[in-house]
LUMBABA-490624 format. One line per 8 residues: for each residue x, y, z of N, C-alpha, C. Coordinates in nm, 3 decimals. Layout:
N
X:Y:Z:X:Y:Z:X:Y:Z | ... .
//
This chain:
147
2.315:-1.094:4.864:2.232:-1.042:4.756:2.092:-1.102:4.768 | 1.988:-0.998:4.731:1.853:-1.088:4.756:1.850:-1.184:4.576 | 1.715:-1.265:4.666:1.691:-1.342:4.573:1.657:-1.235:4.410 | 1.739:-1.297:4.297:1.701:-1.278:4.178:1.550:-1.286:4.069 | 1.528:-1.430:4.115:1.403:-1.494:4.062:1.366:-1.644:4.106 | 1.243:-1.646:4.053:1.169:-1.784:4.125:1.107:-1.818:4.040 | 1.076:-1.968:3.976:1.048:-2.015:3.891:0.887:-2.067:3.970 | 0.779:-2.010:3.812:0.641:-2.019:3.866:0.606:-2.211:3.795 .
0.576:-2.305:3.833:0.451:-2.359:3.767:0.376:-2.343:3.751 | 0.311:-2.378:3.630:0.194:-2.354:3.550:0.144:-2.427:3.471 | 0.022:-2.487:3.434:-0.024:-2.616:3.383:0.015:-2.568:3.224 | 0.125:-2.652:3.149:0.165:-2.637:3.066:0.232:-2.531:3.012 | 0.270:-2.472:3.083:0.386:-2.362:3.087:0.474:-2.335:3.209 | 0.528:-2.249:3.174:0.614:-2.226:3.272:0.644:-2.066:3.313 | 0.692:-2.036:3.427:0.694:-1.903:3.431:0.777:-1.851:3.557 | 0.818:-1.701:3.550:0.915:-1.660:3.669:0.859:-1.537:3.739 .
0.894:-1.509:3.874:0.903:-1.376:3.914:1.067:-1.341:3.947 | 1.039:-1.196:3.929:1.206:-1.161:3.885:1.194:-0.998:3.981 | 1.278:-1.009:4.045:1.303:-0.887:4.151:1.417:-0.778:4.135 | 1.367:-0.718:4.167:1.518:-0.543:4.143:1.482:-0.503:4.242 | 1.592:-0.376:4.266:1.565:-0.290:4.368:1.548:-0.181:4.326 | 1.550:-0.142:4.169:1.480:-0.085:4.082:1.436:-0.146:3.964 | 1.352:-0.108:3.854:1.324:-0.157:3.740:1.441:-0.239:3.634 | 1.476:-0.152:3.643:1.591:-0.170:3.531:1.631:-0.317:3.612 .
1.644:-0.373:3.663:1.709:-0.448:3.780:1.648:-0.566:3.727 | 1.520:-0.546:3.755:1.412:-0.662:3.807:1.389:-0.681:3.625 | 1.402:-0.560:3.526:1.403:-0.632:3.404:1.519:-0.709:3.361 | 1.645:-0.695:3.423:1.739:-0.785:3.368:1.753:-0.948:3.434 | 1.657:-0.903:3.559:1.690:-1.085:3.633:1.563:-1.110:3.567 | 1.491:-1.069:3.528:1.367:-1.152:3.402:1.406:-1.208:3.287 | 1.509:-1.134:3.245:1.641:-1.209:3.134:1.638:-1.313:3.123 | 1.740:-1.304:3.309:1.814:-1.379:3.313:1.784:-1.511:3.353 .
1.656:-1.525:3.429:1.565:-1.604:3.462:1.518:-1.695:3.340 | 1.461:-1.601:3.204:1.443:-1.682:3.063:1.563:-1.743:3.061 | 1.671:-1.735:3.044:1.772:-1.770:3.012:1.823:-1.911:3.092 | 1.835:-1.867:3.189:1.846:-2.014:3.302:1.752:-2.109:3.279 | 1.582:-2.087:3.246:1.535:-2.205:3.206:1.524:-2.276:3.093 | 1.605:-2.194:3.018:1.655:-2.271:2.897:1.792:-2.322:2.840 | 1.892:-2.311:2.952:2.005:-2.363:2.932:2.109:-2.356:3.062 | 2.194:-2.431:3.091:2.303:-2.388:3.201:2.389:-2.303:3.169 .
2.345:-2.218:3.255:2.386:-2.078:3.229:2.610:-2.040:3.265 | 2.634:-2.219:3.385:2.724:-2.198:3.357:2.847:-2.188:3.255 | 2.853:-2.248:3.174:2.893:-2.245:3.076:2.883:-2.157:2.981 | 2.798:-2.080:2.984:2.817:-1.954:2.867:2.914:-1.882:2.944 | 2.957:-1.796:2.820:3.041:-1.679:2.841:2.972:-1.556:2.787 | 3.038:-1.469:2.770:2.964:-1.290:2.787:3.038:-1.242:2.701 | 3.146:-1.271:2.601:3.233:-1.198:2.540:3.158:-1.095:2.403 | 3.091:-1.150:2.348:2.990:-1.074:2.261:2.861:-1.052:2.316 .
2.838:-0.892:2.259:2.719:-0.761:2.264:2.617:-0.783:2.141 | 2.478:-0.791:2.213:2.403:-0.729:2.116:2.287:-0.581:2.198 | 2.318:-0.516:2.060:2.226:-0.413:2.132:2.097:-0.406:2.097 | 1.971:-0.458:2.185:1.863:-0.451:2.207:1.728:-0.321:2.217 | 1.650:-0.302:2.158:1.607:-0.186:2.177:1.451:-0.218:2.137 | 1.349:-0.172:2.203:1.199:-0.231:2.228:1.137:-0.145:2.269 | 1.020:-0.135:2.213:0.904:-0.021:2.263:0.766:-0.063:2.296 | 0.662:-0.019:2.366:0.554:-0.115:2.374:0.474:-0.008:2.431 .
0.335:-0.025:2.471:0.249:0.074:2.509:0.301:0.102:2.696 | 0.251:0.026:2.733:0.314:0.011:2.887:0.422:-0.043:2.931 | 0.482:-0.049:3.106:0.561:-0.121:3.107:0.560:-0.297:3.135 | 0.412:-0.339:3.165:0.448:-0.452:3.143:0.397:-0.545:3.001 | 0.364:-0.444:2.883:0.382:-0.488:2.784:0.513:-0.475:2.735 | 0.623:-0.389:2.789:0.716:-0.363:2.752:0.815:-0.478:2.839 | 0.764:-0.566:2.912:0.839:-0.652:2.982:0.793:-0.798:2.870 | 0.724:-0.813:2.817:0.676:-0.893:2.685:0.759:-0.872:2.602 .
0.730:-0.744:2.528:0.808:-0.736:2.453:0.942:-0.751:2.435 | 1.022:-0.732:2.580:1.186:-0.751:2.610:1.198:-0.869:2.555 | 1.165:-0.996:2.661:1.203:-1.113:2.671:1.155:-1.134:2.543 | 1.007:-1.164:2.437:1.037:-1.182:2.321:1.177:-1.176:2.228 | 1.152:-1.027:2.233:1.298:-1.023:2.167:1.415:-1.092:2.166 | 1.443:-1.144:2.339:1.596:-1.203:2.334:1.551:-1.366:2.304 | 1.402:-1.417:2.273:1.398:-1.555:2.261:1.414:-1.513:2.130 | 1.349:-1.389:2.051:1.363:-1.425:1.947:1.533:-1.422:1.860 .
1.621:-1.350:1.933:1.793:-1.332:1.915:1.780:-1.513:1.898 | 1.762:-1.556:2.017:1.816:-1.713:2.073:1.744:-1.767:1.954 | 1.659:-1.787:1.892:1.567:-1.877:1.806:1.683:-1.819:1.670 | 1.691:-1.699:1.640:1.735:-1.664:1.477:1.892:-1.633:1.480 | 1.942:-1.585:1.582:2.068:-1.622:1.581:2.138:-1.657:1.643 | 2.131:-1.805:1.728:2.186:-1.873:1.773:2.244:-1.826:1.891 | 2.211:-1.739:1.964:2.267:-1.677:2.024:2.186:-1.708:2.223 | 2.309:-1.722:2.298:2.255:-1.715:2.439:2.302:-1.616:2.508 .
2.264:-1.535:2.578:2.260:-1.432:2.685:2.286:-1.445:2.821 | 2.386:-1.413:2.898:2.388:-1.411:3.050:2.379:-1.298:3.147 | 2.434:-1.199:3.067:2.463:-1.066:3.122:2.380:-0.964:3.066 | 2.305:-0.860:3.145:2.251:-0.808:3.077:2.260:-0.610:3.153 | 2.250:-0.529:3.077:2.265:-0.404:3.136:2.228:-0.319:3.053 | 2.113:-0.274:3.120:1.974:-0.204:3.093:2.013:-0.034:3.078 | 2.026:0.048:3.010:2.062:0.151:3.000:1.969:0.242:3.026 | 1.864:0.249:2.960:1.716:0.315:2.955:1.633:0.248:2.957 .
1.582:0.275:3.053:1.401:0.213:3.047:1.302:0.342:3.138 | 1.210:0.327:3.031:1.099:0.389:3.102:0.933:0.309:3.119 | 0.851:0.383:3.085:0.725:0.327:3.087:0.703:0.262:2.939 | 0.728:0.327:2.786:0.737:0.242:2.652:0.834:0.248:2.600 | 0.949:0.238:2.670:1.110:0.193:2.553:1.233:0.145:2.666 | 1.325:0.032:2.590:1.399:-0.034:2.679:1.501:0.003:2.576 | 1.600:-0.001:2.626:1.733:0.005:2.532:1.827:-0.069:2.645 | 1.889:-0.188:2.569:2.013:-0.252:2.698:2.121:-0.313:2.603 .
2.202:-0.350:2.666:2.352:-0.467:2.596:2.301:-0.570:2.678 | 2.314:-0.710:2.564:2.322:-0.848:2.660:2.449:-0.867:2.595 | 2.478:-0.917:2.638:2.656:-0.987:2.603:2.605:-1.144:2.692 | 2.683:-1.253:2.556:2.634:-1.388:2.574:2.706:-1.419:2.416 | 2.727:-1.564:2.416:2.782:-1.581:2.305:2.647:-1.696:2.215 | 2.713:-1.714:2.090:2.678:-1.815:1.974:2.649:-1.965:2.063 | 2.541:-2.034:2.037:2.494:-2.135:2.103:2.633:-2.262:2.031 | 2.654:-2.358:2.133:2.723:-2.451:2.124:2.728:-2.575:2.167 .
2.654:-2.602:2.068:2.583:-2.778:2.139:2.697:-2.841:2.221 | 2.787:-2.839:2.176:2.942:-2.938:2.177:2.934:-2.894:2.411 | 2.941:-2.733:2.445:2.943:-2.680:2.563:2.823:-2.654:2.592 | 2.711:-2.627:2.544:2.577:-2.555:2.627:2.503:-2.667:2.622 | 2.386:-2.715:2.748:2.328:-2.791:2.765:2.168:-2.735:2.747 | 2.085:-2.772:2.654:1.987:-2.654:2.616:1.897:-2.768:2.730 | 1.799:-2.684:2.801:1.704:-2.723:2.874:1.541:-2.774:2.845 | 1.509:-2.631:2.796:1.371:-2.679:2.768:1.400:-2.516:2.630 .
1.260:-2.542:2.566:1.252:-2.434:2.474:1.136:-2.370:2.508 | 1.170:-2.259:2.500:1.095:-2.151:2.520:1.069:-2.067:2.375 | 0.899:-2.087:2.371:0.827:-2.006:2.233:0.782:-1.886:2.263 | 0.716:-1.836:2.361:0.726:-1.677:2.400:0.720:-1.659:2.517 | 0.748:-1.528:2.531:0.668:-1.445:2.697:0.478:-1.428:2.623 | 0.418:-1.461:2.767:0.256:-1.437:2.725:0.249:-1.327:2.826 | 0.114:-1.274:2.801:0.048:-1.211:2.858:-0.021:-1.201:3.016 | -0.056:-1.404:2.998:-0.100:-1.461:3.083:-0.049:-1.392:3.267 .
-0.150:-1.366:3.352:-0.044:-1.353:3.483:0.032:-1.253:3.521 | 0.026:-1.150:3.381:0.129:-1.070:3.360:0.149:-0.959:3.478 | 0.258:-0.973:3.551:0.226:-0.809:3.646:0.354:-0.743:3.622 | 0.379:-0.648:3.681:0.492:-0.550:3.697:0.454:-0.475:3.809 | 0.528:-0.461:3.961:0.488:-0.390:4.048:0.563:-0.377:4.139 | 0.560:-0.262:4.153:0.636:-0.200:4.227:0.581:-0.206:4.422 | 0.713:-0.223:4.462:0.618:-0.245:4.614:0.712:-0.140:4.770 | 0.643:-0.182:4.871:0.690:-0.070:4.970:0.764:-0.240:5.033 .
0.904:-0.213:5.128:0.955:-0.290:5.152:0.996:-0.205:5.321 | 0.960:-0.282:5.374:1.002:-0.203:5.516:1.127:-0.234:5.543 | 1.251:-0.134:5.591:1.386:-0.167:5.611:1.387:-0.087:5.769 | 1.496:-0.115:5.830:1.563:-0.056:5.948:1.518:0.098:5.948 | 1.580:0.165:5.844:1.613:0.240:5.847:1.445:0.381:5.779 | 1.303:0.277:5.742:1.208:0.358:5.714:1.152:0.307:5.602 | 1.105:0.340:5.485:1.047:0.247:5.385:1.124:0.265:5.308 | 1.119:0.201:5.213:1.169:0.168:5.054:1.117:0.112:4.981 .
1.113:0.129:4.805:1.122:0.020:4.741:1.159:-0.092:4.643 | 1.067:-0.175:4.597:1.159:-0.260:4.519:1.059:-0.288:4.403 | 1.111:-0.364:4.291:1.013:-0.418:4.218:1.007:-0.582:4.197 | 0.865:-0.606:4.129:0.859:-0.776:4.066:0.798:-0.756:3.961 | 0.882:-0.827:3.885:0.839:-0.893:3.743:0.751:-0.996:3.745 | 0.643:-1.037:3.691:0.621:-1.188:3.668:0.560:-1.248:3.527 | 0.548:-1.289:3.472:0.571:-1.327:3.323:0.549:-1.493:3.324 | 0.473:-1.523:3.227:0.455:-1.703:3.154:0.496:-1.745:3.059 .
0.579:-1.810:2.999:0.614:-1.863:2.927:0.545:-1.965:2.828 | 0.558:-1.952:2.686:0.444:-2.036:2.629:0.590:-2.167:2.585 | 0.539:-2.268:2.644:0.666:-2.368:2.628:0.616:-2.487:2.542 .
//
């Protein structure tokens, strides 16, 4: 499997690029990427759904707006995310299921906290990837974290 994501430094923040081999893809390892730098991700489980739904002018305001949202789930209801599956997305609306359970100090090891996705850096892009077989492509996320 290719790489998922890569964690950016940044002078007082923090930040990721996050890859698909389509959109929908590269928005859920952006998730999942928030997610990993704020807790060990082994230990969660996936047994509970929330359904997510976000609109924004573009798509990489609409990649803001995602991850907001699931810090803001994690901040108001206690809640961590591992799994995520993106149903619709276009250029201004996301609709997905994360399934992740209720935070649990006693099992989850929280990492660092994360206060938003910024603007900062922000790309979304789509790229040509040369294969064997002729071109293709893929996408990257990349996103900052206000920590």
């Amino acid at each position: 499997m290719a790489k998922r994501f890569e964690v950016i430094d940044h002078t007082a923040d923090i930040g990721i690029a996050a890859y698909g081999a389509d959109l929908k893809e590269a928005f859920a390892n952006a998730a999942y990427a928030l997610f990993s730098l704020m807790v060990d991700l082994e230990g969660v489980g996936d047994a509970s759904c929330h359904e997510v739904e976000v609109t924004a002018e573009d798509r990489a305001e609409l990649l803001v707006a995602w991850l907001n949202e699931l810090i803001y789930l994690f901040e108001v209801e206690d809640v961590l995310f591992k799994r995520f599956e993106i149903g619709e997305l276009d250029e201004t609306r996301l609709r997905a299921s994360c399934y992740g359970e209720k935070i649990d100090l006693e099992r989850h090891k929280i990492k660092i906290g994360v206060k938003a996705a910024t603007y900062h850096m922000l790309k979304v892009e789509e790229r040509d990837v040369g294969t064997h077989g002729g071109r293709a492509k893929d996408f990257r996320v990349q996103v900052l974290f206000d920590i």
